[in-house]
C-alpha positions as protocol buffer text, in pm:
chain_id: "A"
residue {
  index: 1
  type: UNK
  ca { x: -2544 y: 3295 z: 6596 }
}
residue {
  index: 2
  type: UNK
  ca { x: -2282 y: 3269 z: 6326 }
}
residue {
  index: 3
  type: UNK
  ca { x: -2238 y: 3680 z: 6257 }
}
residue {
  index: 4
  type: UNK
  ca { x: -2258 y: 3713 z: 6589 }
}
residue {
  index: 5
  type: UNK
  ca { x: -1989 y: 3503 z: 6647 }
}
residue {
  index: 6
  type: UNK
  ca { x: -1821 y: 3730 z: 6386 }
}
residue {
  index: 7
  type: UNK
  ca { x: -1889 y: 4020 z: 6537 }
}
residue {
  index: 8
  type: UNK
  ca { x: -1696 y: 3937 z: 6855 }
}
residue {
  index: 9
  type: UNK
  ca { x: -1398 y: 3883 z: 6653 }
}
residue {
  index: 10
  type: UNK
  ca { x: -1415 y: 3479 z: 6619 }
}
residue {
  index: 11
  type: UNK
  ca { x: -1311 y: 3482 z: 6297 }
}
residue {
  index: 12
  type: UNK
  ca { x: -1155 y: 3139 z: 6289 }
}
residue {
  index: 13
  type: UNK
  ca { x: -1520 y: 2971 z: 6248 }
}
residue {
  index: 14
  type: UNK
  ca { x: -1568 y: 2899 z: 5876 }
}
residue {
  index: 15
  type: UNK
  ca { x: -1914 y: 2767 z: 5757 }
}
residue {
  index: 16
  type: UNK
  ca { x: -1914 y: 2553 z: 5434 }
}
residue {
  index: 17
  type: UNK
  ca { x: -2260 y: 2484 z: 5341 }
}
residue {
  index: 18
  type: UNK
  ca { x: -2343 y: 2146 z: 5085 }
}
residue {
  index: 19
  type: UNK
  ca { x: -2580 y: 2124 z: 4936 }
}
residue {
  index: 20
  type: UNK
  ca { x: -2812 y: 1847 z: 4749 }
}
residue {
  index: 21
  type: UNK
  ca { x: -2793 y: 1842 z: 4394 }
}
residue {
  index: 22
  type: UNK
  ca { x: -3169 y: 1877 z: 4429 }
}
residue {
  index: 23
  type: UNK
  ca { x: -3220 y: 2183 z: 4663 }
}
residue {
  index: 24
  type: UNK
  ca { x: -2962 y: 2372 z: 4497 }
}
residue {
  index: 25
  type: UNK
  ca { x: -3228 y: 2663 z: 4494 }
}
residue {
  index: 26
  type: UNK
  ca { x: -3245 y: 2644 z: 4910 }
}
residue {
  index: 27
  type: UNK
  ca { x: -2860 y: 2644 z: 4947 }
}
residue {
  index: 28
  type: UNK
  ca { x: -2842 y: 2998 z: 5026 }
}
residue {
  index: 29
  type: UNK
  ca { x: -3050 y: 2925 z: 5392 }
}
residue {
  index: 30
  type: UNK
  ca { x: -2739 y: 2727 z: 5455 }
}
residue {
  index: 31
  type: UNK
  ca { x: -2481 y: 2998 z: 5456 }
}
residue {
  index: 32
  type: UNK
  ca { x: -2495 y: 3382 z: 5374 }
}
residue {
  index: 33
  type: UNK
  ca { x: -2259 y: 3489 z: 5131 }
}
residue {
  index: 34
  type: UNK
  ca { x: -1950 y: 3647 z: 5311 }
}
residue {
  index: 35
  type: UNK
  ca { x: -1585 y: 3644 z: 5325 }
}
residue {
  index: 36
  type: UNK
  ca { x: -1633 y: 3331 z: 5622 }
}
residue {
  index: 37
  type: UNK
  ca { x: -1807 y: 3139 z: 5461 }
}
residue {
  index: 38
  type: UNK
  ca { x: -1854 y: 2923 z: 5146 }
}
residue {
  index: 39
  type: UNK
  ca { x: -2145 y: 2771 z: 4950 }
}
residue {
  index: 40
  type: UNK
  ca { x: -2165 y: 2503 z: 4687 }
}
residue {
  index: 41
  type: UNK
  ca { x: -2412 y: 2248 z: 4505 }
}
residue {
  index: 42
  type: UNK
  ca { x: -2303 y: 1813 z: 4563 }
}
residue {
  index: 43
  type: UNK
  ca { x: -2355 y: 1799 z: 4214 }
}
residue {
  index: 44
  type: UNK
  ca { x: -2410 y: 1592 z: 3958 }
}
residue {
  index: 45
  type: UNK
  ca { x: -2385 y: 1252 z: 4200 }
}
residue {
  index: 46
  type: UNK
  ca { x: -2353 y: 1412 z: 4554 }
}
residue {
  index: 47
  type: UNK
  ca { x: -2037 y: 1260 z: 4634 }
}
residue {
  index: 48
  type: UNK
  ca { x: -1968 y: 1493 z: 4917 }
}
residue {
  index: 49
  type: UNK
  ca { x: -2329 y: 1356 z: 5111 }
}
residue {
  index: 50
  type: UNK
  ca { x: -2216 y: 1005 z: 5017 }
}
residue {
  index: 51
  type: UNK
  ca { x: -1881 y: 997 z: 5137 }
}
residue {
  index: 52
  type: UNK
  ca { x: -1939 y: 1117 z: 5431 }
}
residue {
  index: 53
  type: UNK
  ca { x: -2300 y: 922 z: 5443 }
}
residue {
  index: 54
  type: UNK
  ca { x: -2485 y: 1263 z: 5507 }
}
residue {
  index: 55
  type: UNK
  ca { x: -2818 y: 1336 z: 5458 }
}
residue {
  index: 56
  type: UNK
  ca { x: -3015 y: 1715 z: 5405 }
}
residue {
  index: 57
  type: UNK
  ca { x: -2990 y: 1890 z: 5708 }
}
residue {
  index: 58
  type: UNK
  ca { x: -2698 y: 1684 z: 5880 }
}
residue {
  index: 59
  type: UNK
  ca { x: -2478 y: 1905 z: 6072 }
}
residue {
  index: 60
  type: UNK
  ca { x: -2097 y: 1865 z: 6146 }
}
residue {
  index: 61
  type: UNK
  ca { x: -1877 y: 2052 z: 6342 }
}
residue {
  index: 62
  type: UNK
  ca { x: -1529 y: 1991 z: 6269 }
}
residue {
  index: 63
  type: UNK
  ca { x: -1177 y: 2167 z: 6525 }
}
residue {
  index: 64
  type: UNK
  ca { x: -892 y: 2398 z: 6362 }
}
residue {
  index: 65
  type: UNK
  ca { x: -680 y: 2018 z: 6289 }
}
residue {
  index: 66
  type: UNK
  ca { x: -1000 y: 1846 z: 6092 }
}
residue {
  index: 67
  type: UNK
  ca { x: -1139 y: 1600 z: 6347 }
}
residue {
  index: 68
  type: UNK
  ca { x: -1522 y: 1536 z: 6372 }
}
residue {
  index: 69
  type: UNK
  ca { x: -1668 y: 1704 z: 6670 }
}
residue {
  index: 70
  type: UNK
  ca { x: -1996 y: 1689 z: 6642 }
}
residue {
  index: 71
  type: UNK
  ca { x: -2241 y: 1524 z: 6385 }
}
residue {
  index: 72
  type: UNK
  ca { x: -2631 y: 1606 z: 6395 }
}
residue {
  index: 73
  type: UNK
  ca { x: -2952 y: 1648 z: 6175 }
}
residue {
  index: 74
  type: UNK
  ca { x: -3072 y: 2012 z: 6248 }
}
residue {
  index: 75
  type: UNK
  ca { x: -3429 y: 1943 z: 6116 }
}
residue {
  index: 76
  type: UNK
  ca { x: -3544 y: 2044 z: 6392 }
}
residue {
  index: 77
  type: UNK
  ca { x: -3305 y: 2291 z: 6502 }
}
residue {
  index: 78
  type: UNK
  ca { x: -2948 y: 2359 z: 6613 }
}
residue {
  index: 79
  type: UNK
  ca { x: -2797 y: 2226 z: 6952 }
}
residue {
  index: 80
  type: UNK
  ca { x: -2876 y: 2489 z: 7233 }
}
residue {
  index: 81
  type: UNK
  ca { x: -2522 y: 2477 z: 7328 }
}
residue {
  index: 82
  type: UNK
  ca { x: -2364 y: 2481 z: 6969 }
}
residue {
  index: 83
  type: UNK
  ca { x: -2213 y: 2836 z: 7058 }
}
residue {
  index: 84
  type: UNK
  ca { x: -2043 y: 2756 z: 7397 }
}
residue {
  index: 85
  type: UNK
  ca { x: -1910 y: 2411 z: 7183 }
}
residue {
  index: 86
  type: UNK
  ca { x: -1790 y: 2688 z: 6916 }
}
residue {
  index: 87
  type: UNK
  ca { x: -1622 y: 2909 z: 7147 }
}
residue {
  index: 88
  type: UNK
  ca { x: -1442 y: 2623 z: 7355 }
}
residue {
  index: 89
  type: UNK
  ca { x: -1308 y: 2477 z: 7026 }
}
residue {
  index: 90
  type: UNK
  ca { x: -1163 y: 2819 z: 6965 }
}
residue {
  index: 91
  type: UNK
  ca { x: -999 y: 2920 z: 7284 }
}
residue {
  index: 92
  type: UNK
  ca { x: -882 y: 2569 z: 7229 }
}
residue {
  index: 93
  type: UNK
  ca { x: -673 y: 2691 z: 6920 }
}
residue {
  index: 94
  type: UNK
  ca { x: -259 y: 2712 z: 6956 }
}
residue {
  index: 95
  type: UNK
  ca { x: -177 y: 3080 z: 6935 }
}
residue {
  index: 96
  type: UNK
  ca { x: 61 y: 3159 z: 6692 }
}
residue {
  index: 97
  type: UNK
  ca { x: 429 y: 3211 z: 6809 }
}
residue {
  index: 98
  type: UNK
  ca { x: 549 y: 3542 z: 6827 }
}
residue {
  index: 99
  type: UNK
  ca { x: 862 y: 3424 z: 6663 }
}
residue {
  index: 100
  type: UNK
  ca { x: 1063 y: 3144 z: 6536 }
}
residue {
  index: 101
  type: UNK
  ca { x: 1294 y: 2943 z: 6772 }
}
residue {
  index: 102
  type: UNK
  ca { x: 1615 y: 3063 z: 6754 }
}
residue {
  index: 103
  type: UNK
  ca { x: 1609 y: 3399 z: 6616 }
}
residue {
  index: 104
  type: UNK
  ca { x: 1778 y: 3673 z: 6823 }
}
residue {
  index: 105
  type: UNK
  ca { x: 1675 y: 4055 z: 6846 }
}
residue {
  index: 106
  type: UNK
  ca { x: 1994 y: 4249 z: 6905 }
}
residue {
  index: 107
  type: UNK
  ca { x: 1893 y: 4600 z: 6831 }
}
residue {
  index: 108
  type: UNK
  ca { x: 2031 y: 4684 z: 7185 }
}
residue {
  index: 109
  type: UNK
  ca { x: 2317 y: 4452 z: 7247 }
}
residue {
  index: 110
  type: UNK
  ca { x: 2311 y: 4490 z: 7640 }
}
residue {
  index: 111
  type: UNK
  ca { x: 1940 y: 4412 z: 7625 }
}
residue {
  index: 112
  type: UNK
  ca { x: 1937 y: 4168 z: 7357 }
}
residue {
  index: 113
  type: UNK
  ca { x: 1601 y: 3895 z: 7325 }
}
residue {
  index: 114
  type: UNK
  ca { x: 1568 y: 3509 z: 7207 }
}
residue {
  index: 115
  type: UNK
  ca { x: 1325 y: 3310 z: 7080 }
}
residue {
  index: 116
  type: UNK
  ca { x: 1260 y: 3001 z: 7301 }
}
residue {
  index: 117
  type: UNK
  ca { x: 925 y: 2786 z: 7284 }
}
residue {
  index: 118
  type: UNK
  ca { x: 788 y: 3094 z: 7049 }
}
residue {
  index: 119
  type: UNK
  ca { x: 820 y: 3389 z: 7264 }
}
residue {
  index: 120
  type: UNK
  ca { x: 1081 y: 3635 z: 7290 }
}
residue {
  index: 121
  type: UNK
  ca { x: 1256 y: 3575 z: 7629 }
}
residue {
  index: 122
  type: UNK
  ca { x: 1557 y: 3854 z: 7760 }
}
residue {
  index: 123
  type: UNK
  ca { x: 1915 y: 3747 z: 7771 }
}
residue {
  index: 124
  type: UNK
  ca { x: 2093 y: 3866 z: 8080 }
}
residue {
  index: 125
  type: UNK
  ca { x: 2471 y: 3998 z: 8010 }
}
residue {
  index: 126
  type: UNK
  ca { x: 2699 y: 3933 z: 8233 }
}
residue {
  index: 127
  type: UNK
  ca { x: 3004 y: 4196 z: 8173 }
}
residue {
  index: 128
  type: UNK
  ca { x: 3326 y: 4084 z: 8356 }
}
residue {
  index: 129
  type: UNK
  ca { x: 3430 y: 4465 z: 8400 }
}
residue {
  index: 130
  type: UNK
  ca { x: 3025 y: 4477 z: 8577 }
}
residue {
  index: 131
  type: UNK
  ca { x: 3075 y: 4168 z: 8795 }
}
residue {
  index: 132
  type: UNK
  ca { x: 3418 y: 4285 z: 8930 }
}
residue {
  index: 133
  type: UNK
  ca { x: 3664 y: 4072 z: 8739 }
}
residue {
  index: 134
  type: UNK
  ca { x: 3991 y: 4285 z: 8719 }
}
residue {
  index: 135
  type: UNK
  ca { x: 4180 y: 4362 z: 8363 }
}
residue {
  index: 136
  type: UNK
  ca { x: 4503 y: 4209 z: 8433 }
}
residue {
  index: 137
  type: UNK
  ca { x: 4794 y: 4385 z: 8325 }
}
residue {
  index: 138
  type: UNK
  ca { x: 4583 y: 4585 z: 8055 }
}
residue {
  index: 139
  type: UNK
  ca { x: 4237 y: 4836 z: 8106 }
}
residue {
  index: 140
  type: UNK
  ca { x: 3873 y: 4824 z: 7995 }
}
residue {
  index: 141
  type: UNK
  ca { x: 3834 y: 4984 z: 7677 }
}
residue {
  index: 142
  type: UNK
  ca { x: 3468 y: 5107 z: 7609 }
}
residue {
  index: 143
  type: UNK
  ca { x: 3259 y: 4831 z: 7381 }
}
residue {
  index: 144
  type: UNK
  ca { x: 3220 y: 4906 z: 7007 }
}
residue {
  index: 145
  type: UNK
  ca { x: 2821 y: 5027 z: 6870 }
}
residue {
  index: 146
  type: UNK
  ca { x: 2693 y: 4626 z: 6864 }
}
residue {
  index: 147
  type: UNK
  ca { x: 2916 y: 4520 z: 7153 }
}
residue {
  index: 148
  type: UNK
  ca { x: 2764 y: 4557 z: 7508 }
}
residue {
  index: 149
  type: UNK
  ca { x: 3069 y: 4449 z: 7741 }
}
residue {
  index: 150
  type: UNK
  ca { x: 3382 y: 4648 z: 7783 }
}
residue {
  index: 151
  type: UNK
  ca { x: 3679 y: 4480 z: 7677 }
}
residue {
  index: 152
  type: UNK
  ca { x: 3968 y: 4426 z: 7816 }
}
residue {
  index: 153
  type: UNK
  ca { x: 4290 y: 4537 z: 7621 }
}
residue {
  index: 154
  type: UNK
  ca { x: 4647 y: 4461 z: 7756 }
}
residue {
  index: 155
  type: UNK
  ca { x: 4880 y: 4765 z: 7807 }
}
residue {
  index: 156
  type: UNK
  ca { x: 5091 y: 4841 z: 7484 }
}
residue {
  index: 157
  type: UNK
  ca { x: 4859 y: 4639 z: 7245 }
}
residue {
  index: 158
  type: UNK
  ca { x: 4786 y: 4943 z: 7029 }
}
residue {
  index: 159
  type: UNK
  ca { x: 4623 y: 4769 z: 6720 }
}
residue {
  index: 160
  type: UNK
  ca { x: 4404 y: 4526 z: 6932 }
}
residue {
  index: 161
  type: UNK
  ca { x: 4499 y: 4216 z: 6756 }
}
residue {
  index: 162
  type: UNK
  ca { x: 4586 y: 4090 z: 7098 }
}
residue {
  index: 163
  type: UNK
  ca { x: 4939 y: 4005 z: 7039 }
}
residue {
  index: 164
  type: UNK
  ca { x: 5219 y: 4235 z: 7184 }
}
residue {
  index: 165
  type: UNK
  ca { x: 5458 y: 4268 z: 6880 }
}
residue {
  index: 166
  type: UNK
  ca { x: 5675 y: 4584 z: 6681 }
}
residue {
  index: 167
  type: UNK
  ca { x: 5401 y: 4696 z: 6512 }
}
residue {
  index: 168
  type: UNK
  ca { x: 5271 y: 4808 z: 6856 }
}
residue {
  index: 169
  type: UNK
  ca { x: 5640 y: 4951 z: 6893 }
}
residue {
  index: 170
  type: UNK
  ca { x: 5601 y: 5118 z: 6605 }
}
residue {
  index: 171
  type: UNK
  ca { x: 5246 y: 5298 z: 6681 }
}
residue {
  index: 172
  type: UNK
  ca { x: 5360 y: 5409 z: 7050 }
}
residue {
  index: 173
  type: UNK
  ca { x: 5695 y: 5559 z: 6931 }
}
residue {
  index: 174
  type: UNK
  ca { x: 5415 y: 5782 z: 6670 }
}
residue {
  index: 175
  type: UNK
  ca { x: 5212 y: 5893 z: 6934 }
}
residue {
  index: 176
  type: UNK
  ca { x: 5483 y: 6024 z: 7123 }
}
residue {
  index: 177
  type: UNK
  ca { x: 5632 y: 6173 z: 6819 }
}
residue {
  index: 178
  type: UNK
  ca { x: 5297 y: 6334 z: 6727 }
}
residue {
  index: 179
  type: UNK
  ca { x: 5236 y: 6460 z: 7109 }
}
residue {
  index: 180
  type: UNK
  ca { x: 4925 y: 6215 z: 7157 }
}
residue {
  index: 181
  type: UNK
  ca { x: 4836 y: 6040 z: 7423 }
}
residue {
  index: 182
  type: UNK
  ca { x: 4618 y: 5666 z: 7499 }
}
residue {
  index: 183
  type: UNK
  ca { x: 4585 y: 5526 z: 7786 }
}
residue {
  index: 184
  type: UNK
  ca { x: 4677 y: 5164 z: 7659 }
}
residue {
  index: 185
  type: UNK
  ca { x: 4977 y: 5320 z: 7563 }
}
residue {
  index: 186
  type: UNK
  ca { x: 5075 y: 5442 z: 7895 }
}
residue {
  index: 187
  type: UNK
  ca { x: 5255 y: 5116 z: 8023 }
}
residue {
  index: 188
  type: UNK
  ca { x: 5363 y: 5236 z: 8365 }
}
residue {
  index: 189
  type: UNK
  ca { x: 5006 y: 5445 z: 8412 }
}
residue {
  index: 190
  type: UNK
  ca { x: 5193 y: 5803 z: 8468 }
}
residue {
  index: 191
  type: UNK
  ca { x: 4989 y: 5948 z: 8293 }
}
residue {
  index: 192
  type: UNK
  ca { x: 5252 y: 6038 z: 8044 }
}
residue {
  index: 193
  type: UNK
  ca { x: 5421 y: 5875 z: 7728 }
}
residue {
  index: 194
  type: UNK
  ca { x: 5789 y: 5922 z: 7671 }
}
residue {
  index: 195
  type: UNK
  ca { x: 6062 y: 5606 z: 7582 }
}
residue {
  index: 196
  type: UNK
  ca { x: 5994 y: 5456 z: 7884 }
}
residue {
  index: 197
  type: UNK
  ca { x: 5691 y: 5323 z: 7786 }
}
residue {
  index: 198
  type: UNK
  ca { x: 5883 y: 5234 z: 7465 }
}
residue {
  index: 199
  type: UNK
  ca { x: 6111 y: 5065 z: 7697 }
}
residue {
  index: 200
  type: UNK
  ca { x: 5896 y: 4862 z: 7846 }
}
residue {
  index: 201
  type: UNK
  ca { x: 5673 y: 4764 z: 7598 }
}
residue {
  index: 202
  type: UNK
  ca { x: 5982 y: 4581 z: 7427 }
}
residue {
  index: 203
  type: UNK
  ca { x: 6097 y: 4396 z: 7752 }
}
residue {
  index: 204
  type: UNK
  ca { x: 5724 y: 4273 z: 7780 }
}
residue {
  index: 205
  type: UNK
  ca { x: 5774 y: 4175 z: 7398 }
}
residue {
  index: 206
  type: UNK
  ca { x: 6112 y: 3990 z: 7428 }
}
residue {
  index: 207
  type: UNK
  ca { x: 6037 y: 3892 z: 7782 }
}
């Protein structure tokens, strides 16, 4: 029963066998010799048997947290239902959690996944350009490689610090210099840039 057990992949069952200073030579009927189980002699004063007031041949089944399930002399054989007992006590067992609460997979950041109660669970995104919310007085930029959302950038604020200020002055007047064009930089959205975007970017400023 116990290999076969193995053999369909129950490999949580592990069989100690004990035994009595005295039959060391018959310890090997106990358990065979594999990587699931695990055989040694009570010896010299058989403190395991006493301790747990066994005698030869008592049989104890114990679940995955310790606790005594079942405690029987198998003299004259095992329990016809010890496998079903095994299996319950198995299926019984906590899977492991996929994952530990809290941790976050963001390899796609408008798809990213959390840990909750040890399973990864989606996040939903909710963009505000997605969900209709206008860009006041600015436009939606496209979102950087780990940002998901577009973002929305007020008109004239060249260096996205998100203050209006002469260093924005400063980078509009060199675009127009340089013949370049950015739509953040188009203040009155014609689609050109010339001084009076310059214009108006400094009476939003000192406004």
């Amino acid at each position: 029963m116990y290999e076969s057990l193995i053999n369909n992949n129950y490999t949580q069952v592990k069989l100690f066998g004990i035994g009595y200073g005295s039959q060391s030579n018959y310890v090997g009927n106990w358990a065979n010799s594999n990587q699931f189980s695990s055989i040694c002699h009570d010896e010299p004063s058989n403190s395991t048997f006493s301790s747990w007031g066994a005698n030869q041949r008592d049989f104890y089944i114990l679940d995955h947290e310790g606790n005594l399930v079942l405690e029987q002399n198998i003299s004259s054989g095992l329990p016809s239902n010890l496998e079903s007992i095994i299996i319950n006590l198995i299926n019984n067992i906590p899977s492991q959690p996929e994952c530990n609460e809290g941790d976050t997979l963001n390899d796609n950041p408008c798809n990213p996944s959390q840990c909750i109660n040890g399973t990864w669970n989606e996040l939903i995104i909710d963009c505000p350009e997605q969900t209709g919310i206008p860009c006041s007085n600015g436009l939606y930029l496209s979102p950087s490689e780990n940002e998901c959302c577009s973002i929305c950038t007020t008109y004239g604020d060249l260096n996205f610090d998100s203050a209006l200020n002469v260093s924005d002055v400063v980078l509009i007047i060199n675009l127009i210099l340089t013949n370049q064009y950015s739509a953040i930089a188009d203040i009155n959205s014609d689609s050109t840039l010339n001084v009076t975007d310059v214009v108006l970017l400094i009476n939003t400023i000192i406004s």
